[in-house]
N, C-alpha and C positions, 0 to 999 in steps of 0.2 A: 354420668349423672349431671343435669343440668340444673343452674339453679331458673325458677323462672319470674319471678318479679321484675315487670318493667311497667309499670301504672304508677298513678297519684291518686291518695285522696280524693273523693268527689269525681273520678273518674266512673262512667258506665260504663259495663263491661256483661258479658252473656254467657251463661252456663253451658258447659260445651260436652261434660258429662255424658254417653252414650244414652243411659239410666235414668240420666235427673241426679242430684247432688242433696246428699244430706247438710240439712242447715243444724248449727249445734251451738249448744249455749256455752260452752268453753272450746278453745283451739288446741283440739288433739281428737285421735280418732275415741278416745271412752268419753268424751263429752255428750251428754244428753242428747239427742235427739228433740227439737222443738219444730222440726218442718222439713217441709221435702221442696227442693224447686227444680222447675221442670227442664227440659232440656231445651236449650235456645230462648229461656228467659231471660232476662235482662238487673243486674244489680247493679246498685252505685256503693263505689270504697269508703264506709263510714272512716275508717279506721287500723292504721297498720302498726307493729310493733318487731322490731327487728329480732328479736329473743327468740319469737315463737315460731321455730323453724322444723321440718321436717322432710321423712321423705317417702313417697308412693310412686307406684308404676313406674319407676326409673326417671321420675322428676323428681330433683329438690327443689324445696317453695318455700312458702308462709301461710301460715295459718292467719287470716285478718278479717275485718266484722265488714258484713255489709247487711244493707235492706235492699229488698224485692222492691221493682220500680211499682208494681202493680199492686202490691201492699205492704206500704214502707213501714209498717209497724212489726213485719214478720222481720224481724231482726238477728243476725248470730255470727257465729265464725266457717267459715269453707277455707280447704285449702287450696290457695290460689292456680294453681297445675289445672284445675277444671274449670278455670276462667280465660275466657280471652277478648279481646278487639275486632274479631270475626265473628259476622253475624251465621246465626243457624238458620236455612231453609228447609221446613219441613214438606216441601211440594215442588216440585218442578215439571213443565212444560213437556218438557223432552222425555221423560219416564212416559208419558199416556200410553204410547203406540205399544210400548212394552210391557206395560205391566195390562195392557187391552188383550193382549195376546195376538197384536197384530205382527210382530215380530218373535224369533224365538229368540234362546240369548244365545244361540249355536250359530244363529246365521249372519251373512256377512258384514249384513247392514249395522249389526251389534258395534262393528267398528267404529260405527258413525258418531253411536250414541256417547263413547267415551268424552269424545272431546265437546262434545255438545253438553255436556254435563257439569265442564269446568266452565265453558265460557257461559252458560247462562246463569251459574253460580256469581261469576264476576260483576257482568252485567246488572244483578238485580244487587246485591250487596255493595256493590262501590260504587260511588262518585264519577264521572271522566270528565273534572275540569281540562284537560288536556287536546289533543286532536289525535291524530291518527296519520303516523309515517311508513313506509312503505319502504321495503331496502331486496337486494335481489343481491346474489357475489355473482350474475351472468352479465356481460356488458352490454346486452340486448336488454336486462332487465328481464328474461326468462330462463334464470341461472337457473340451476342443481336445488339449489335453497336459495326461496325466497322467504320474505315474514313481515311483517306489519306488527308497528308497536303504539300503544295507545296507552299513552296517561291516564293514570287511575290519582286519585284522594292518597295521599299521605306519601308523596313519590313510590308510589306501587304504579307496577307497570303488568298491562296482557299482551300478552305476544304470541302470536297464531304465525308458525311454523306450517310451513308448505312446501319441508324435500322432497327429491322423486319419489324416495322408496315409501312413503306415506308424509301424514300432517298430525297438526297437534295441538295444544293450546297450551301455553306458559301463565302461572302466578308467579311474576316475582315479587315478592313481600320485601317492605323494607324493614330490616332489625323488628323480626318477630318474633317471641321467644320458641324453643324449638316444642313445647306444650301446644302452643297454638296452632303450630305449622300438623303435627301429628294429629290436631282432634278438627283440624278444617277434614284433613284426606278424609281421618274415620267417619266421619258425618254426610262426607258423600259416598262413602262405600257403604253405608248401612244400607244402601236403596237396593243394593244387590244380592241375588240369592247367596247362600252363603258357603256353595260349591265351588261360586264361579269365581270369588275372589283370595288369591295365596298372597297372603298379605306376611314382609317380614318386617314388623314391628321396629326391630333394631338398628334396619336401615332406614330406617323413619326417623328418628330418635338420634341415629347418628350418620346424617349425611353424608360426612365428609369420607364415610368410608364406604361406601356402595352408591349406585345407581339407580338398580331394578328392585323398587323396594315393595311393589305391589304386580303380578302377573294376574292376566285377565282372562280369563277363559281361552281356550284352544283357538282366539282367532289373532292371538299374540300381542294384544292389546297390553299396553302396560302403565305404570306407574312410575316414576321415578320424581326424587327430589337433592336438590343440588344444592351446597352451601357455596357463597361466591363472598366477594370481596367486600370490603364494611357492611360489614353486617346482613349482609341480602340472601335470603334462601329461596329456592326457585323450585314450586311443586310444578310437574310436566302430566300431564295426559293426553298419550299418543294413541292413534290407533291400530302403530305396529309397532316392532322390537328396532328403530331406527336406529 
């Protein structure tokens, strides 16, 4: 159980909720009902109080008020575990060919789509004040593994992995609460049929003790997330079991 407040006041921040998120005139789950906001909406933190604490889906949080950016007068309490500093994209590029039915999700190309999924997430959601560095462990520079690392907004870093035995795209997040690392993944597995993803939750939720926290249909496509040193946790999508 983690706790997950890491915001300020007056901070914006975006419903991350699968559903959409009940807005409520008091902070607890039997508090009224006064709104519903949608998924990948956006609020700003009127208002936090350290008392009003609880716990859901295997997060502990807070319960604190905000208004809807889109209509600040729709005002109430959420508890924070459905909020985060990751934005939601409901359309991506790379889904067309597949959801056109020019590929099926059995075929090989499907590997492709994995990693093309995290990095256009990247791409359109962050920043890259940064540049783009290039590193190889072969002295030719055509090692085993190679990768390229590109500065993202908030020292966040993307890192496109290219070993022999396949490739891959890295987010590493800096100190993000472990809520936001678990509703980034859920948010982009929702695009997928819901045969083809065995999703285990727990190793989501708790890094430090698993790997393969998401397996991708029969062409061994996978998921995994890494908790690393100050604070840094690392979602991977590969398009094999590397």
């Amino acid at each position: 159980m983690i706790h997950s407040q890491h915001y300020n006041i007056g901070d914006t921040l975006n419903i991350v909720a699968l559903n959409g998120l009940n807005l409520r005139k008091s902070g607890n789950t039997n508090g009224v009902k006064i709104g519903m906001l949608s998924n990948g909406e956006k609020v700003i933190i009127l208002s936090m109080d350290s008392m009003m604490k609880d716990s859901m889906d295997g997060f502990n949080g807070d319960w604190i008020r905000v208004a809807s950016i889109t209509n600040p007068k729709l005002e109430g309490y959420v508890f924070d575990a459905y909020l985060s500093k990751y934005p939601i994209l409901n359309e991506f590029e790379c889904l067309h060919d597949f959801i056109s039915g020019k590929y099926r999700w059995q075929d090989d190309e499907m590997k492709d789509f994995f990693p093309a999924l995290l990095e256009e997430y990247i791409k359109r959601a962050f920043t890259q004040p940064g540049g783009t560095t290039k590193y190889s462990n072969g002295a030719d520079g055509e090692g085993a593994h190679s990768f390229e690392l590109t500065e993202l907004e908030q020292n966040n870093l993307m890192i496109k992995h290219s070993p022999s035995e396949g490739h891959g795209i890295e987010l590493e997040l800096n100190n993000p609460r472990i809520s936001e690392v678990y509703y980034l993944i859920m948010n982009l597995l929702k695009f997928l049929p819901s045969e083809l993803a065995r999703v285990n939750e727990g190793l989501i939720k708790s890094p430090e003790y698993g790997r393969d926290c998401v397996g991708l249909g029969e062409n061994e496509c996978t998921v995994r997330v890494v908790r690393k040193e100050n604070g840094k946790i690392s979602i991977y999508f590969f398009d094999t079991c590397c």
